[in-house]
C-alpha positions as CSV (number, residue, x, y, z in Angstrom):
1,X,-56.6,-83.6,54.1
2,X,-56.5,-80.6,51.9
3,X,-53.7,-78.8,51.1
4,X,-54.2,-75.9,53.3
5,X,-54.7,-78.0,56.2
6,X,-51.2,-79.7,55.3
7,X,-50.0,-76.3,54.9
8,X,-50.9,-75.1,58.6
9,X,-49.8,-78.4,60.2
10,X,-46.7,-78.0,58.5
11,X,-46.2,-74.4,59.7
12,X,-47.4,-75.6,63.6
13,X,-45.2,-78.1,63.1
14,X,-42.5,-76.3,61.4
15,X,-43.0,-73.1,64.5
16,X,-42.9,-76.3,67.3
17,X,-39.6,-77.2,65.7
18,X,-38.4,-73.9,65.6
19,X,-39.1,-73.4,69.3
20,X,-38.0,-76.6,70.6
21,X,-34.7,-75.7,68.0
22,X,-34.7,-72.3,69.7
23,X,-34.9,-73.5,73.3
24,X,-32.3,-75.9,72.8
25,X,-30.2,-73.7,71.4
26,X,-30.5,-71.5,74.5
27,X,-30.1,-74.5,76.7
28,X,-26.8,-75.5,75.1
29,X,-25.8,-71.5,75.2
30,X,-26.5,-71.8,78.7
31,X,-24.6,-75.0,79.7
32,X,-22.0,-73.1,77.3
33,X,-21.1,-70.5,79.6
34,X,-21.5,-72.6,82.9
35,X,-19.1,-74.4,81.4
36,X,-16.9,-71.6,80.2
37,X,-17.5,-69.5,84.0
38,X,-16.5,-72.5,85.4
39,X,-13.7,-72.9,83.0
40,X,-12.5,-69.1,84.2
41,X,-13.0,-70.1,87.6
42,X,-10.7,-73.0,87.7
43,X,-8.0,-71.1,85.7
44,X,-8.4,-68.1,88.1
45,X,-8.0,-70.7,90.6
46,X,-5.1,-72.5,89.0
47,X,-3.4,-69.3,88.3
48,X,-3.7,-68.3,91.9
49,X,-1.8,-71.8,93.0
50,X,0.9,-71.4,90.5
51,X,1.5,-67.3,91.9
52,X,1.6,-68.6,95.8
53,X,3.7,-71.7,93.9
54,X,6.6,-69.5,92.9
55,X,6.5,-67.3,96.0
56,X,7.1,-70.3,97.8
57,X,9.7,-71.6,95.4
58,X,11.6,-68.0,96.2
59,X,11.1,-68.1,99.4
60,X,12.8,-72.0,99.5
61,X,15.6,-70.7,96.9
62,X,16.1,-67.9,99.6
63,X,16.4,-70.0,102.2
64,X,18.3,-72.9,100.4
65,X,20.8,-70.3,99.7
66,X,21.5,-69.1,102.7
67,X,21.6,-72.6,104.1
68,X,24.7,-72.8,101.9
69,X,26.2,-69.4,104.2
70,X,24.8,-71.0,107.6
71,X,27.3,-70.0,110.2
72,X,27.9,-72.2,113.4
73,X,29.0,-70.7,116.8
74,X,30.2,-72.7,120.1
75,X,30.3,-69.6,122.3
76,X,31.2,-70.9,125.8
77,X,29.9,-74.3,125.0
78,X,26.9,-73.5,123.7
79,X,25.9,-74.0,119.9
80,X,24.1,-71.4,117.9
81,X,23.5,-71.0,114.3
82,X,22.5,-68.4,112.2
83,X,23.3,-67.2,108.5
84,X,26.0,-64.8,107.2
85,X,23.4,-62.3,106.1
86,X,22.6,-62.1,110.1
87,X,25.8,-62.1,110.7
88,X,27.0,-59.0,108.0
89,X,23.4,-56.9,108.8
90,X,25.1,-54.8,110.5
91,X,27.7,-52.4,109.6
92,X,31.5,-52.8,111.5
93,X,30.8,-55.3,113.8
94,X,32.9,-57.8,115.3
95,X,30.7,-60.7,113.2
96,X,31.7,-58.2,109.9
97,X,35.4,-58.4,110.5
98,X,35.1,-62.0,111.4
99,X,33.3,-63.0,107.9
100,X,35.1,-60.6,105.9
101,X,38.8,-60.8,106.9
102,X,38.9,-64.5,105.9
103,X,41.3,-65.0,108.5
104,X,39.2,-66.3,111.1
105,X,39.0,-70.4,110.0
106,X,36.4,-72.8,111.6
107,X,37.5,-75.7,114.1
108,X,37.5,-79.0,112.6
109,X,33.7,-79.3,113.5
110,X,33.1,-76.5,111.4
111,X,31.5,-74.2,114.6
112,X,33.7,-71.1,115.7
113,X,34.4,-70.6,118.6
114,X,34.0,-67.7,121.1
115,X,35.0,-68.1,124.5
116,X,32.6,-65.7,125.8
117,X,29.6,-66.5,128.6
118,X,26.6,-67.4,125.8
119,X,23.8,-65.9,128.4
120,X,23.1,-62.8,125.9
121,X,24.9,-64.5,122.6
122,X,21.2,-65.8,121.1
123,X,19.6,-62.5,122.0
124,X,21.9,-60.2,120.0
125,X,21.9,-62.6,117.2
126,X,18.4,-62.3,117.1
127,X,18.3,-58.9,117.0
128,X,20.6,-59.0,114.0
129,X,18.6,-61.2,113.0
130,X,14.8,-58.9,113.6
131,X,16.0,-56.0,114.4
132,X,14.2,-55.8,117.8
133,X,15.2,-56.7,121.0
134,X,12.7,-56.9,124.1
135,X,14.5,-56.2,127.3
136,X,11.8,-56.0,129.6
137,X,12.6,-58.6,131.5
138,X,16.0,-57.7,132.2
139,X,17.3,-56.3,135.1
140,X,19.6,-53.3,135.7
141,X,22.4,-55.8,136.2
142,X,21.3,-58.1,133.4
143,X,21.1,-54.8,131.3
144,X,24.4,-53.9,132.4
145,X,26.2,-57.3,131.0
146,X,24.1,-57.4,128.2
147,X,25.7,-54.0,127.4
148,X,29.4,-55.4,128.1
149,X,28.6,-57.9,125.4
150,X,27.1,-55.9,123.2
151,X,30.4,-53.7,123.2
152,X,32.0,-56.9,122.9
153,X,31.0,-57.9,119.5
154,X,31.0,-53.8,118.5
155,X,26.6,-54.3,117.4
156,X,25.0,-51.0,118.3
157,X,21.8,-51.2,120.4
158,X,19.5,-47.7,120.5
159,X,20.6,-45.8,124.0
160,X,17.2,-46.2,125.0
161,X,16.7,-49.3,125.0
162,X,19.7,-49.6,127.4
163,X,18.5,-47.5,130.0
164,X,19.3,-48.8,133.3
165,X,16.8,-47.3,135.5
166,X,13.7,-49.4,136.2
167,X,10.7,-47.5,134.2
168,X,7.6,-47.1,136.3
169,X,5.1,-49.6,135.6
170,X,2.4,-47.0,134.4
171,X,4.9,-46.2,131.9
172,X,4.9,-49.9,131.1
173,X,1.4,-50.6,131.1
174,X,0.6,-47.5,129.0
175,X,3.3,-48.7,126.1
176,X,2.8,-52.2,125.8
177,X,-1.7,-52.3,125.9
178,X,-3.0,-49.0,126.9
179,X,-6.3,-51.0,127.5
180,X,-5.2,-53.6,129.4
181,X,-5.6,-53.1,132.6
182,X,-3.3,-55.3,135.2
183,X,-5.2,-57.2,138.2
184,X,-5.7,-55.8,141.6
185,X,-4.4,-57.6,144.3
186,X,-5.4,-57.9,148.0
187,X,-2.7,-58.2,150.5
188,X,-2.5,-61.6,150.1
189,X,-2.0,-61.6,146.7
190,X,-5.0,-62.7,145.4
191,X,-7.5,-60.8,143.1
């Protein structure tokens, strides 16, 4: 073989290397940032879990805490519970001067009691509770005792939501789904 054959083999071979070099370069660049977008992913990911983790740690610290001010009531022989932060939510209630006059002790079950008729007890501790209170159901004469023992425990309600005259039902069914439209009934009741 004569020397300038030698010397293009060597450069074919020499540009094959290079090529196959370069290629697997860019190969391993390539798997390189699969592995570095998958990588990102996964921390992206992890750092996702470990946000929602700590909310829900809060969120369990907040309720452990109030666990520690849960407040038990045997109101006409009826048990309810709730926390003192339902209890204080509202300004100059009779709950208010209960919790904060440290006069008022538990019974030796630890539940206070109220000897009071429990019918509306759960509904205006969930509205201290929510804030809302859905009295639909109620009739004037419920309305009316649900009043009494609203004044009772001193927790304001707004006037309107009070009212003792029936509304209309087209007032109803215009508030609660103006596109719900209620069934038509024969005379017999039927649709």
């Amino acid at each position: 073989m004569s020397s300038s054959t030698t010397s293009s083999t060597d450069k074919i071979t020499v540009e094959i290397l290079r090529t196959s070099f370069s290629s697997a370069v860019s190969q391993v660049q390539q798997v390189s940032d699969n592995l570095n977008k998958k990588i990102e992913e996964r921390l992206h990911e992890l750092e996702h879990k470990e946000k929602k983790w700590k909310e829900l740690n809060e969120i369990m610290d907040k309720h452990a805490e109030k666990a520690k001010t849960k407040v038990v009531f045997d109101v006409g022989g009826k048990i309810f519970a709730t926390t003192k932060d339902t209890l204080l939510s509202q300004p100059d209630t009779f709950f208010t001067a209960m919790m904060r006059s440290g006069r008022w002790c538990p019974d030796a079950d630890g539940s206070y009691f109220i000897d009071r008729d429990p019918t509306y007890f759960g509904m205006i501790i969930n509205y201290l509770r929510t804030g809302r209170m859905n009295l639909t159901a109620l009739n004037e004469e419920h309305r009316k005792e649900l009043k009494a023992e609203l004044d009772y425990y001193q927790v304001e309600l707004p006037a309107q939501l009070l009212q003792t005259e029936r509304i209309p039902v087209k007032v109803v069914q215009e508030v609660i789904r103006p596109s719900f439209q209620f069934p038509q009934h024969d005379r017999r009741g039927f649709h």
